[in-house]
PAZAPA-4460 file (N, C-alpha, C; in steps of 0.05 Angstrom, whole numbers, plus 32768, in hexadecimal, padded with zeros to 4 digits):
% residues 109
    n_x    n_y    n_z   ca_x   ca_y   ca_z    c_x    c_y    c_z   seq   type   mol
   876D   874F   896E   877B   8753   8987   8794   8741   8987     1      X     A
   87A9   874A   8993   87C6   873E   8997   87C7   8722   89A6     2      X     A
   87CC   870E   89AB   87D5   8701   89B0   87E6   8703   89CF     3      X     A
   87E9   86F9   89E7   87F8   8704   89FB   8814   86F8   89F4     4      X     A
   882A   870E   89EF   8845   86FA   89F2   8848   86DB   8A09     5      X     A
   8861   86D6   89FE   885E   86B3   8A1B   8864   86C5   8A27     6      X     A
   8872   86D1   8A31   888C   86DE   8A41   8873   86EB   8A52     7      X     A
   8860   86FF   8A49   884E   8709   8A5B   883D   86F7   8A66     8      X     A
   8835   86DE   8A5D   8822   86D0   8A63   8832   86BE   8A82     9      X     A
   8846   86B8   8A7A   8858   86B0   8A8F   8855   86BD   8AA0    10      X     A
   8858   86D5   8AA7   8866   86E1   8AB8   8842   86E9   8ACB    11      X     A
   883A   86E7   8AC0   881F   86EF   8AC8   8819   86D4   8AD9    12      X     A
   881D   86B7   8AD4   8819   86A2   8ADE   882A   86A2   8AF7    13      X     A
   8840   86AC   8AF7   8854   86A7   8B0F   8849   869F   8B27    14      X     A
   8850   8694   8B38   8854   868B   8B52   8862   86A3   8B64    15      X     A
   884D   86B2   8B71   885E   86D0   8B81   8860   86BC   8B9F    16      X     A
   887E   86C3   8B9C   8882   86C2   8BBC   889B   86DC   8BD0    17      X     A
   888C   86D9   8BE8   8896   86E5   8BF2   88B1   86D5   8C07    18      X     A
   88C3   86DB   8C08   88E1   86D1   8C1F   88EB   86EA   8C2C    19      X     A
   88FD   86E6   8C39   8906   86EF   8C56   8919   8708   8C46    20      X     A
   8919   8719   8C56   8926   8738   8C4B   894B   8724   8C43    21      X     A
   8958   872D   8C2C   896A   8720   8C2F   8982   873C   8C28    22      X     A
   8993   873F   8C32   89A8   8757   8C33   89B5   874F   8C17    23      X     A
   89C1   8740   8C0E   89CC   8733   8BF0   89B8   874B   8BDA    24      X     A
   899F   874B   8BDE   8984   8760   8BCB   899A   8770   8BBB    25      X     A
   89A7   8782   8BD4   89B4   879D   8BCE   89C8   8799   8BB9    26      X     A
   89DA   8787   8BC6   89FB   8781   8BAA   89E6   8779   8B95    27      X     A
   89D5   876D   8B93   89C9   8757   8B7B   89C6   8774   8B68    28      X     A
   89BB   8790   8B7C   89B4   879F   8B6F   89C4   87AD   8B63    29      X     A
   89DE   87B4   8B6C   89FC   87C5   8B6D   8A08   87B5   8B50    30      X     A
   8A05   8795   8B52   8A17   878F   8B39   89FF   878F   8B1F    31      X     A
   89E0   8789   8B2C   89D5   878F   8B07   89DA   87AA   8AFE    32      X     A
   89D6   87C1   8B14   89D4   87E0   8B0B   89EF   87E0   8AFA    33      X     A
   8A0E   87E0   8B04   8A22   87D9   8AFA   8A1D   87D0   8AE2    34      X     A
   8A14   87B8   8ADC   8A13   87A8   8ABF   8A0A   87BE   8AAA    35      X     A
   89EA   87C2   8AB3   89E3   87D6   8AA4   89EF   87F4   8AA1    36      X     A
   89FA   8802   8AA8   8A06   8811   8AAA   8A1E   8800   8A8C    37      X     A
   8A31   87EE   8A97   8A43   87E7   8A7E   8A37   87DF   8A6A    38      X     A
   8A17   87E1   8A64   8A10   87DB   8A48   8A04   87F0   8A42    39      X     A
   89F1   87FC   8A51   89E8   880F   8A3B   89F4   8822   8A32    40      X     A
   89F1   8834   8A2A   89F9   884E   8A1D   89F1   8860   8A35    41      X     A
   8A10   8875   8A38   8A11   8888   8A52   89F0   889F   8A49    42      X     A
   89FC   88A7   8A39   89E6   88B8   8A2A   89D2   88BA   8A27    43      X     A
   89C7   889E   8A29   89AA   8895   8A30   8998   889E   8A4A    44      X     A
   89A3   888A   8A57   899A   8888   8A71   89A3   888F   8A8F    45      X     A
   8997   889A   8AA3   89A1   88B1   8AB9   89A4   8894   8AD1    46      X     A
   8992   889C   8ADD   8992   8893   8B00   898F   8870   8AFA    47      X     A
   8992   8867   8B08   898D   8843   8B0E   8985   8844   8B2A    48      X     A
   8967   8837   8B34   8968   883B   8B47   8955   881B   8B53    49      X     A
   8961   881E   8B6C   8954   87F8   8B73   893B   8803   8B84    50      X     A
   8921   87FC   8B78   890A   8802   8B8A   88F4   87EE   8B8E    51      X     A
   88E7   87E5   8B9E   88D1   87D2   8BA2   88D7   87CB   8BC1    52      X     A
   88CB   87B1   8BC3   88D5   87AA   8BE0   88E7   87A3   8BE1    53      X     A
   88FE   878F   8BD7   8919   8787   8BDA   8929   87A2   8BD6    54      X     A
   891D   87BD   8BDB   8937   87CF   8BE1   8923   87DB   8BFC    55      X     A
   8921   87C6   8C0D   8918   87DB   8C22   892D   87C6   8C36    56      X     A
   893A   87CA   8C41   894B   87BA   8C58   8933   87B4   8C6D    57      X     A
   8930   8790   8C73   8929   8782   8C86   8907   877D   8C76    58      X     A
   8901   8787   8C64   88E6   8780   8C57   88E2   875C   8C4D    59      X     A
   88D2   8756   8C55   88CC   873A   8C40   88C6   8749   8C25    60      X     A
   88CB   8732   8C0D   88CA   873A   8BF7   88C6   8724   8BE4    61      X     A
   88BF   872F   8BCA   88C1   871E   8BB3   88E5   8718   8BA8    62      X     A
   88E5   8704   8BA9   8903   8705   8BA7   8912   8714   8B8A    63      X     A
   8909   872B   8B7E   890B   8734   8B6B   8914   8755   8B6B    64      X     A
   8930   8759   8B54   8939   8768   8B61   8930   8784   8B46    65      X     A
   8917   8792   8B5B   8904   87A8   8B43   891F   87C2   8B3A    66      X     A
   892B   87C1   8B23   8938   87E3   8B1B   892C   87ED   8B06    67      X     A
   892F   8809   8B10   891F   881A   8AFF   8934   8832   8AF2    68      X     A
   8937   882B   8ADC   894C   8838   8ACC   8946   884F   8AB9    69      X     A
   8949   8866   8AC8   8943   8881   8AB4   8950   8885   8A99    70      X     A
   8938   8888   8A85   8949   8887   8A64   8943   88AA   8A5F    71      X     A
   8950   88AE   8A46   8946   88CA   8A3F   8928   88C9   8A34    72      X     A
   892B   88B9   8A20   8915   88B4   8A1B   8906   8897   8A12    73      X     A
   88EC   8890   8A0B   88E5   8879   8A00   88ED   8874   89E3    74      X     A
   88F3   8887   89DF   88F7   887E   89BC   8914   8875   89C0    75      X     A
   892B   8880   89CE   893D   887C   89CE   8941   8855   89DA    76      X     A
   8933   884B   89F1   8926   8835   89FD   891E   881E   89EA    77      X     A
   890C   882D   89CD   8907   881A   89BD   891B   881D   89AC    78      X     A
   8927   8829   89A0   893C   8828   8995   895A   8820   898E    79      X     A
   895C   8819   89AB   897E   881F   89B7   8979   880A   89D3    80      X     A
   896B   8814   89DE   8975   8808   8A01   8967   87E6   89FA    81      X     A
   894B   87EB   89F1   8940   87CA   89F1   8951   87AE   89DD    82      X     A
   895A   87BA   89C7   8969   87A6   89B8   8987   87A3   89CF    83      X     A
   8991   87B1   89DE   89A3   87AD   89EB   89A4   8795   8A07    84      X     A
   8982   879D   8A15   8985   878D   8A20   8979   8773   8A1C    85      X     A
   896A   8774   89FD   8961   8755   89F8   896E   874B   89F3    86      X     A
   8985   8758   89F0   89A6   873E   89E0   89AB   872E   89F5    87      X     A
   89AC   8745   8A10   89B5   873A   8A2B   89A3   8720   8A37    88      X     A
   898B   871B   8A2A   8981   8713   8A35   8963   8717   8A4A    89      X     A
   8969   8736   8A49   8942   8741   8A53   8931   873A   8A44    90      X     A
   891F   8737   8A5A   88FF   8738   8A50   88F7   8751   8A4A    91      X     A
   88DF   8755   8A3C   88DA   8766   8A3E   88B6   876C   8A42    92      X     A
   88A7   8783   8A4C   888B   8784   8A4F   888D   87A0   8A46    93      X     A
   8876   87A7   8A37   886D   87BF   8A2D   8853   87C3   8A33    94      X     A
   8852   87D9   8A43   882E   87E6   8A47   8833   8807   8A3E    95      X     A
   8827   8803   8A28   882C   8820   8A1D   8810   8830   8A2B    96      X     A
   881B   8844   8A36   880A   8851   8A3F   880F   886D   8A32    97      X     A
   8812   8876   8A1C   880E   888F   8A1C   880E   888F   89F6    98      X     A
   8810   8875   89E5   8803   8869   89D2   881C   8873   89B7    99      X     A
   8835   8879   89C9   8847   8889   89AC   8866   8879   89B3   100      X     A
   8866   8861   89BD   8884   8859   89BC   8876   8837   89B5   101      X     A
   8879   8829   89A3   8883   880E   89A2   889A   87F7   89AC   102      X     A
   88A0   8806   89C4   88B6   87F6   89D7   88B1   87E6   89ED   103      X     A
   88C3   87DA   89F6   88BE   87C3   8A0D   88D5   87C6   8A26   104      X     A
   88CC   87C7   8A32   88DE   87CF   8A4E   88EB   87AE   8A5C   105      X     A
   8902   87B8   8A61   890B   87A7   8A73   8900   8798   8A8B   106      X     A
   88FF   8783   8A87   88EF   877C   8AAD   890C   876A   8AC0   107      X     A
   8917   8754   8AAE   8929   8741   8ABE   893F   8733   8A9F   108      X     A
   894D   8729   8AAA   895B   871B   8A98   895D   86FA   8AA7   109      X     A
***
């Protein structure tokens, strides 16, 4: 059996808290979608979209801003999109659920 990366083991330990709905959520969300958009590849990937509680206006929340970035595919993800954004600096978590891509998805940078 594997070993847990730190990175997952971390993130699993965190300290969840919740703070006051904060309007800033939205731009935080406007300039990462932006970023990503100027790195990945057009070709890749479709919609960018900000969802959890910090995209609900006036919600308390985890101060963390959840996007969920449509790719074409996972192979393309392991291939192409993940070495792009580990340069940048993402983490990454992989729960393969369907047992045919060896990739790791973006969570935060």
């Amino acid at each position: 059996m594997n070993a847990t990366p730190r990175h997952v083991e971390r993130a699993l330990h965190e300290r969840v808290e919740i703070v006051p709905y904060d309007p800033a959520w939205r731009a935080r969300f406007d300039d990462e979608a932006a970023r990503l958009r100027a790195l990945l590849p057009a070709e890749l990937i479709g919609r960018i979209e900000h969802f959890g509680s910090t995209a609900v206006p006036g919600l308390a929340a985890k101060p963390i801003i959840d996007m969920l970035v449509e790719v074409r595919s996972m192979e393309a993800v392991a291939q192409r999109i993940a070495p792009i954004l580990k340069r940048e600096g993402y983490e990454y978590f992989w729960r393969d659920v369907s047992g045919n891509c060896p990739a790791s998805l973006p969570t935060s940078r």
